[in-house]
N, C-alpha and C positions, 0 to 999 in steps of 0.2 A: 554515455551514462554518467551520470552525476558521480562522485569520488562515495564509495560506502552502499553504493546502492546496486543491489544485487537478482539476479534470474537464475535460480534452480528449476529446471526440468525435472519433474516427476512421472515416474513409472506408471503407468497403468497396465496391473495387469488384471485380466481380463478370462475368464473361463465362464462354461455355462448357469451358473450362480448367478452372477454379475462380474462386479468389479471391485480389486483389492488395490490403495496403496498408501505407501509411506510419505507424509505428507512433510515429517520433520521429524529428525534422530538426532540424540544425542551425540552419535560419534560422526557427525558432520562438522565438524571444528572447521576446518577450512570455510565453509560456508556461513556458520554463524562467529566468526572469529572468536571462538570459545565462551562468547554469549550465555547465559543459561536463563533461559523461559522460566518466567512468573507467574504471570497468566494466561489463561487461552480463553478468547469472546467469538462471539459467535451474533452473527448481523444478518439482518435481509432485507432486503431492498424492492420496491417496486422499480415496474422500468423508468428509468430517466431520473432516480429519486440521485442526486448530488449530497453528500457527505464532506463536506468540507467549506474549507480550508482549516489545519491546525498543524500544530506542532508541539514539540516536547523539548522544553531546557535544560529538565536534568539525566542526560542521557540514557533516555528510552530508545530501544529500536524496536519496529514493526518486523513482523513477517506477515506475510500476509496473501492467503491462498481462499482461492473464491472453487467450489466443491459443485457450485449448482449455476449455470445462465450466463453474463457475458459481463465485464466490468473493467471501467478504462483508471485506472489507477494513476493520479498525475503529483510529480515532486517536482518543489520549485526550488532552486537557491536565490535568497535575496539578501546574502552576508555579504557584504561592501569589502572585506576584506580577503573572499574568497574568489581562488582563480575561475570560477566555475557561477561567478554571482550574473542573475537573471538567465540563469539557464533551465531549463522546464523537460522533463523529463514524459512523454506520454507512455504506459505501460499497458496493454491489451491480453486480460488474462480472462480465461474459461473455461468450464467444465470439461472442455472437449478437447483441451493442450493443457494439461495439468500442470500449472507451477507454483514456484514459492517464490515470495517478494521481498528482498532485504530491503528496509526503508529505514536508514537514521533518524531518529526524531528531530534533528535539531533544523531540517527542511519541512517548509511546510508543505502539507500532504494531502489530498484527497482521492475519493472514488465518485464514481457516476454510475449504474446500471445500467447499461446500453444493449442490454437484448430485450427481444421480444417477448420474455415471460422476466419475472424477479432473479434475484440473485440471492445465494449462498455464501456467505465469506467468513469463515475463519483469521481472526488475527490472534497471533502468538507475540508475547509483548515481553519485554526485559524487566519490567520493573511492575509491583504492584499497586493498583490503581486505589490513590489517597484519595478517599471520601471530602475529607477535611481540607487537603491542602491540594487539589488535581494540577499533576504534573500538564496543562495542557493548555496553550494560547487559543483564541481561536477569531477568526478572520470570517466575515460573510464568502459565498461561495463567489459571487460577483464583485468582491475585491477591487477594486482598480489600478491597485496598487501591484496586483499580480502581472504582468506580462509575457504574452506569449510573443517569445524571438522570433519567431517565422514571420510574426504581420508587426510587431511592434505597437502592438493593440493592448489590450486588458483582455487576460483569458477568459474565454467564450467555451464553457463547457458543452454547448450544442454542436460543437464544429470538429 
């Protein structure tokens, strides 16, 4: 796993109602290393719909928990000066293994919807999002400049 980037497992609990859980708390310190939430967005997806490539320069971090359907969440390092540059993180979260996803902003970032119906996704973000000035780079999702280390290719969201 890339340095900053993080997998909290989430409770579900479950009785004849439906289902209750805690998606993010504040006395989770450890996990958000004392972070404190700005915003919370709220996204949906059709299947296959690709949200990406971006990132954030003035240190934003993501969480980011998908509530409804199947979603491959992918981090890339491409800091020339980092021990960890051109390494590509694949993260496979859903409704049905409840997690949270610590994402540094300063990697860039995307999702895919990869089930058979749409996706639900929550992100909880560190910083409030500037109309005027957006904290946010952004990259085509076919990039070529992205590379996936396993083939040595240009990342291929369908694979």
């Amino acid at each position: 796993m890339l340095s900053g980037v993080r997998i909290l497992n989430i409770k579900k609990n479950l009785d004849e109602r439906g289902v209750f859980a805690e998606i993010l708390r504040s006395d989770w310190d450890n996990f958000r290393n004392n972070e404190t939430i700005q915003q919370i967005n709220f996204s949906t997806s059709k299947p296959g719909v690709i949200r990406a490539w971006h990132r954030h320069s003035r240190g934003q971090t993501d969480y980011i928990s998908v509530i409804r359907g199947r979603v491959k969440i992918c981090i890339y390092d491409d800091d020339p000066k980092s021990k960890t540059n051109g390494e590509l993180n694949e993260i496979i979260v859903s409704d049905e293994n409840l997690q949270l996803v610590r994402v540094p902003g300063f990697y860039w970032h995307g999702t895919q919807c990869i089930g058979e119906t749409g996706s639900c996704t929550l992100y909880f973000v560190t910083r409030l999002y500037d109309y005027a000035n957006p904290d946010e780079e952004r990259r085509p999702s076919d990039d070529p400049t992205i590379i996936n280390p396993k083939t040595g290719e240009p990342y291929d969201w369908k694979h």
